[in-house]
C-alpha positions as CSV (number, residue, x, y, z in Angstrom):
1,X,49.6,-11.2,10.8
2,X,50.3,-11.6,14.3
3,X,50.0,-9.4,17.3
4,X,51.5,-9.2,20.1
5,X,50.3,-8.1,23.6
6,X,52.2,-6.8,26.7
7,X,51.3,-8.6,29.7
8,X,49.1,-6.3,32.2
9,X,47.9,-7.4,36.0
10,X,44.2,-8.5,36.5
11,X,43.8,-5.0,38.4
12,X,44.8,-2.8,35.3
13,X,42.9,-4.6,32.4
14,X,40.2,-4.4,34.7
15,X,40.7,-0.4,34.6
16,X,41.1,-0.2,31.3
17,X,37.7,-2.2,30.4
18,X,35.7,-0.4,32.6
19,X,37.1,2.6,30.8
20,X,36.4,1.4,27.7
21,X,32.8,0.5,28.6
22,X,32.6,4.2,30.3
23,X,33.4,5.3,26.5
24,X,30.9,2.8,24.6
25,X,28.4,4.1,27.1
26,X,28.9,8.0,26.1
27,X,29.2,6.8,22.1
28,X,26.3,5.3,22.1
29,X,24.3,8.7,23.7
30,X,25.9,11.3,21.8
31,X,24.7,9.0,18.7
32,X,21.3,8.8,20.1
33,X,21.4,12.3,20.7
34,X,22.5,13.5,17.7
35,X,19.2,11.8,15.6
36,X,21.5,10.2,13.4
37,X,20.7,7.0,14.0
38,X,17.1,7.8,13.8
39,X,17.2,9.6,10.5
40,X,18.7,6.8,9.0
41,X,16.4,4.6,10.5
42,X,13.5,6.4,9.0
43,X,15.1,6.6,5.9
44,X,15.4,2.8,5.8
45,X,11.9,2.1,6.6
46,X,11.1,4.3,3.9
47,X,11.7,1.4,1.7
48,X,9.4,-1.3,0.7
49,X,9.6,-4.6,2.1
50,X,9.9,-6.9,-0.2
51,X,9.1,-11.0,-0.1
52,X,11.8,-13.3,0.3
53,X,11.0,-14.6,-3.4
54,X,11.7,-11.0,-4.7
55,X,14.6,-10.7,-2.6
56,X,16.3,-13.8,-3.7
57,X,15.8,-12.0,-7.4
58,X,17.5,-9.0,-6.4
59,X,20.5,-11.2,-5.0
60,X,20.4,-13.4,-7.6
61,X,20.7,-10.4,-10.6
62,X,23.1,-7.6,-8.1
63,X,24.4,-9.7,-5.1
64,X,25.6,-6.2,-3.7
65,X,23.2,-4.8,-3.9
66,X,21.4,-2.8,-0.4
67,X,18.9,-0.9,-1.0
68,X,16.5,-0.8,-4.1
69,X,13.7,1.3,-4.8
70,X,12.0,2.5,-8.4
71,X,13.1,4.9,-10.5
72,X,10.6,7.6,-9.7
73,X,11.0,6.3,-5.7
74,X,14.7,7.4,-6.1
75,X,13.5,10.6,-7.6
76,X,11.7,11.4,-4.7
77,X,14.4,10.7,-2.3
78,X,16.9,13.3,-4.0
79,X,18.6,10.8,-6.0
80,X,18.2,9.8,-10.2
81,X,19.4,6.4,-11.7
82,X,22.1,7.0,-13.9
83,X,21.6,6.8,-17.7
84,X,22.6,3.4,-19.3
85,X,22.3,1.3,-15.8
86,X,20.7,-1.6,-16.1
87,X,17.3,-2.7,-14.0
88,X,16.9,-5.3,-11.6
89,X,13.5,-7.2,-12.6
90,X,11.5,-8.6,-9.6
91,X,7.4,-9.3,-9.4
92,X,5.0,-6.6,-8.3
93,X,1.6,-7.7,-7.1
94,X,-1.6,-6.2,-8.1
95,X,-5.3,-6.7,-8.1
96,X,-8.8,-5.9,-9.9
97,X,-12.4,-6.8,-9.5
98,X,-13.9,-8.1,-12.7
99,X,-15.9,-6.3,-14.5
100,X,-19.7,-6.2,-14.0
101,X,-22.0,-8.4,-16.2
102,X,-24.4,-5.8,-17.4
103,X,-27.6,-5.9,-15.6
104,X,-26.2,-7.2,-12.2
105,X,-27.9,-6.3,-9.5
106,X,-26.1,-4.7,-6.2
107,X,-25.8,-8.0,-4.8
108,X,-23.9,-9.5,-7.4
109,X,-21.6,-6.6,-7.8
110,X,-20.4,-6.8,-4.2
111,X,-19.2,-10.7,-5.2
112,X,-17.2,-9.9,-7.8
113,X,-14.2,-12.2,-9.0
114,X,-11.1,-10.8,-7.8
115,X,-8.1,-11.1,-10.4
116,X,-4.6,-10.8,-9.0
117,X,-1.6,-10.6,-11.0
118,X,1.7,-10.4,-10.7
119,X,3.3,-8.0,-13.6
120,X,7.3,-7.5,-13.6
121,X,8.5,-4.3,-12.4
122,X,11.8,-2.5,-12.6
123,X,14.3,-1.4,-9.4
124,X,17.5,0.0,-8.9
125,X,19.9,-0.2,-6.2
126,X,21.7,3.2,-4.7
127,X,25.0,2.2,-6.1
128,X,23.0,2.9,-9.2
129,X,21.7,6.6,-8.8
130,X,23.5,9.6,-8.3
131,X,22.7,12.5,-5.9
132,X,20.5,15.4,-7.5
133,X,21.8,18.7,-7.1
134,X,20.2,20.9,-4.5
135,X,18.6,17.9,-2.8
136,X,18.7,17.0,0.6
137,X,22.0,14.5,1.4
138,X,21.1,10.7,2.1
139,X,21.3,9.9,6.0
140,X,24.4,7.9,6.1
141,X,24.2,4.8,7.7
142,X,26.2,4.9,11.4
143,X,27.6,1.4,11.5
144,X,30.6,1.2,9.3
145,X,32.1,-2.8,8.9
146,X,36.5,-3.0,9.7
147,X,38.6,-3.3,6.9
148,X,41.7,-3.9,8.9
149,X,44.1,-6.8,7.5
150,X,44.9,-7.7,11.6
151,X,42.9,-10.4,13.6
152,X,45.4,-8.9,16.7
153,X,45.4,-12.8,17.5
154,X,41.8,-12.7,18.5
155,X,41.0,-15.5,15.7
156,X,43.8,-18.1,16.7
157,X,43.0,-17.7,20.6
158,X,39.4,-17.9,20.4
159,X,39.6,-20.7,17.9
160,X,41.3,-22.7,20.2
161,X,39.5,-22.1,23.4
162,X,36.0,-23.0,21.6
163,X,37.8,-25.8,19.8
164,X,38.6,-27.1,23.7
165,X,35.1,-27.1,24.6
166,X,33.7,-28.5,21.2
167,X,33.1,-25.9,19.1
168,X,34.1,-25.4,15.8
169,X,35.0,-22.1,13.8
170,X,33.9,-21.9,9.9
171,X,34.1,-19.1,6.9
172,X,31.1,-19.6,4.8
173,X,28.3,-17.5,3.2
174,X,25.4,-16.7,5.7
175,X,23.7,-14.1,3.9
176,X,23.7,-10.6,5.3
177,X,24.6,-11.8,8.9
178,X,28.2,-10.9,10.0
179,X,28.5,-14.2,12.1
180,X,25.9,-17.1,13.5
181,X,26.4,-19.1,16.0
182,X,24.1,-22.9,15.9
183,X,24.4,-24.1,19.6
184,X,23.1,-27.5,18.2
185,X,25.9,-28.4,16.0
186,X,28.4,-26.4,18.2
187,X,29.4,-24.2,15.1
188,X,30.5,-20.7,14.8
189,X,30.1,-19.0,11.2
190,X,31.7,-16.3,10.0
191,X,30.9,-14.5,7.2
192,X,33.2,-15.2,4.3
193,X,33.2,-12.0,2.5
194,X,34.8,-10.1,6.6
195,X,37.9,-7.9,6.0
196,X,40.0,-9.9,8.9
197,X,39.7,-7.1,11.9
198,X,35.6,-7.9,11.2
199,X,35.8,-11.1,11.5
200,X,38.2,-10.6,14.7
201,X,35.6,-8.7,16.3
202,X,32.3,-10.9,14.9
203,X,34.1,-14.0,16.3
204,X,34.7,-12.4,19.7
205,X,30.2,-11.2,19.7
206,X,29.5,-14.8,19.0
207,X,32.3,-16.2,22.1
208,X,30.3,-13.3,23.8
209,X,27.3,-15.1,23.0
210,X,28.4,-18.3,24.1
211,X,30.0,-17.5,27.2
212,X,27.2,-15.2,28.7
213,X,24.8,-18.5,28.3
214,X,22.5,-16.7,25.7
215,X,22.1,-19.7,23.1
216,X,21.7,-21.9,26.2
217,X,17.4,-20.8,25.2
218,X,16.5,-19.9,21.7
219,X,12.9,-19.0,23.4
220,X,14.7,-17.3,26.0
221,X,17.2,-15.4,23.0
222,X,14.1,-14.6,21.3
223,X,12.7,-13.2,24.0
224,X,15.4,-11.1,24.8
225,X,17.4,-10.3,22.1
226,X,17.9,-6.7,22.1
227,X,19.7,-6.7,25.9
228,X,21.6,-10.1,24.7
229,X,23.2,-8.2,21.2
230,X,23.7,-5.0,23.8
231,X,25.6,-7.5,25.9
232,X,27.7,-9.7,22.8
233,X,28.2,-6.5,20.8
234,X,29.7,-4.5,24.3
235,X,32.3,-7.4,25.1
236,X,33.6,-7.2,21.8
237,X,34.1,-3.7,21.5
238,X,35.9,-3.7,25.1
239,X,38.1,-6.7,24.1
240,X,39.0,-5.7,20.8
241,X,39.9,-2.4,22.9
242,X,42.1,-4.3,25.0
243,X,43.6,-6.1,22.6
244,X,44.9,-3.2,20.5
245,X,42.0,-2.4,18.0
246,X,39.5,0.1,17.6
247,X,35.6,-1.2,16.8
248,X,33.9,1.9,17.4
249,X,32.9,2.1,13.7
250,X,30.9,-0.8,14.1
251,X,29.8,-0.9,17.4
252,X,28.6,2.1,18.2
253,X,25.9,1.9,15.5
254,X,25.3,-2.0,16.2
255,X,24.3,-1.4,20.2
256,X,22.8,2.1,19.3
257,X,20.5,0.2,17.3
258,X,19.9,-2.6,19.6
259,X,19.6,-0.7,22.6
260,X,16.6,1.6,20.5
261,X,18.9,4.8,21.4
262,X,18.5,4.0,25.1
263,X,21.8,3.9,27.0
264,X,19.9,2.4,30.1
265,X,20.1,-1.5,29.4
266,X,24.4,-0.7,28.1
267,X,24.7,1.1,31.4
268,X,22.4,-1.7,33.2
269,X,24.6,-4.5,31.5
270,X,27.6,-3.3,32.7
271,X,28.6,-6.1,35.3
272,X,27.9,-9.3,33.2
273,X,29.5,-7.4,30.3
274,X,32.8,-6.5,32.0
275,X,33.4,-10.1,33.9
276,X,32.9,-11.9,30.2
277,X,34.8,-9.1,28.6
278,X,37.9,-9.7,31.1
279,X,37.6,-13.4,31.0
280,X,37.8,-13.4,27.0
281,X,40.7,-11.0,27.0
282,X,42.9,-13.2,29.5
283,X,42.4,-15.8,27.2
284,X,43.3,-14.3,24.0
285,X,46.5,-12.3,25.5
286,X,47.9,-15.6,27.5
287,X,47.4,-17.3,24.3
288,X,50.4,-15.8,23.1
């Protein structure tokens, strides 16, 4: 689907961006303010962290799944598995001195063989469990992904103005990322399972990305990568605003997260974020 945009001067799509940055800026402190982010936050670390060898088992046996904990974990977090629902099986990790050789002496004791093993242990993910009545409501996560069916020509436009300085543009499975962007191969991915207004707005965070110099330094990224995703995540809500869609759903939660409730470094941004979020919204709306 395409959209079309009315042409505006330089001087009022200037206006409009530094209102809609204005807005982001307020969004992201009545979040912060409200401890909604934070409750889910907490809620989220309440889980266990599990290796990447367990994880690949969970994806491997529920590939949607999000959030897994045991049945008597879900029990205590107001929530019971439903009856009949199948377990996901992953490896717990446990250990145990041997026991002592009668007679030992104290020495001898202390240098017991340790025994680990590994026994198989049983999770279930929330889609799973059910709320139980009279306990308190899950926190609900703030950052919500688009569903829209409309790229508002974001896709088309950027594709082509990365595709004229090398880049290319891909759909492929990259895990739980939205979007990645490998400055070595000059490739932008994009999630393959993104409703078409997410991808719209994850392709214009990794041109953000590009075009504000921040892949120029993985050390440097690394370093700062809370300010840089501030930065990306604010020029695509601005541009998506000027180009005639909404990403508040998203972004709000994304840079209330990044910014760790603290709408200092979005206020402090403000300049870089506004001449690269012009810039890319010339491009797309003189693309058509």
């Amino acid at each position: 689907m395409v959209t079309t945009h009315n042409s505006r001067s330089a001087e009022e799509r200037q206006a409009e961006a530094e209102a809609l940055h204005a807005s982001i800026v307020e969004q992201v402190q009545q979040l912060a303010e409200s401890g909604q982010w934070r409750a889910f936050l907490d809620f989220a670390r309440s889980f266990h962290n599990y290796s990447l060898n367990n994880l690949l088992l969970i994806l491997a046996q529920s590939p949607k799944a999000t959030m897994v904990a045991g049945f008597r974990q879900w029990q205590a977090k107001g929530r019971q598995v439903r009856r009949g629902e199948k377990s996901i099986k992953i490896f717990g990790y446990r250990e145990k001195k041997s026991e002592p050789v009668e007679g030992a002496d104290e020495a001898a004791r202390e240098n017991m063989r340790v025994i680990r093993y590994f026994p198989t242990l049983s999770v279930f993910d929330i889609a799973q469990t059910d709320p139980i009545e009279g306990a308190e409501p899950l926190p609900e996560n703030p950052t919500h992904q688009l569903i829209g069916v409309d790229d508002h020509g974001v896709i088309p436009a950027l594709s082509a103005h990365l595709g004229t300085h090398g880049w290319t543009i891909q759909r492929a499975a990259i895990g739980s990322a939205n979007g990645c962007t490998d400055p070595k191969s000059h490739r932008v991915t994009l999630a393959e399972n993104l409703a078409v207004e997410q991808a719209a707005k994850t392709l214009i965070h990794e041109t953000a990305h590009i075009e504000l110099r921040h892949i120029d330094d993985v050390d440097e990224y690394r370093a700062h990568r809370a300010r840089m995703e501030v930065e990306a995540e604010s020029v695509a809500y601005i541009v998506s605003g000027l180009t005639g869609f909404d990403t508040s759903a998203y972004s709000v939660g994304y840079i209330t997260g990044w910014a760790g409730e603290d709408v200092t470094v979005v206020r402090d941004t403000a300049a870089r974020v506004l001449k690269t979020a012009h810039a890319l919204a010339e491009i797309i709306e003189f693309h058509w």
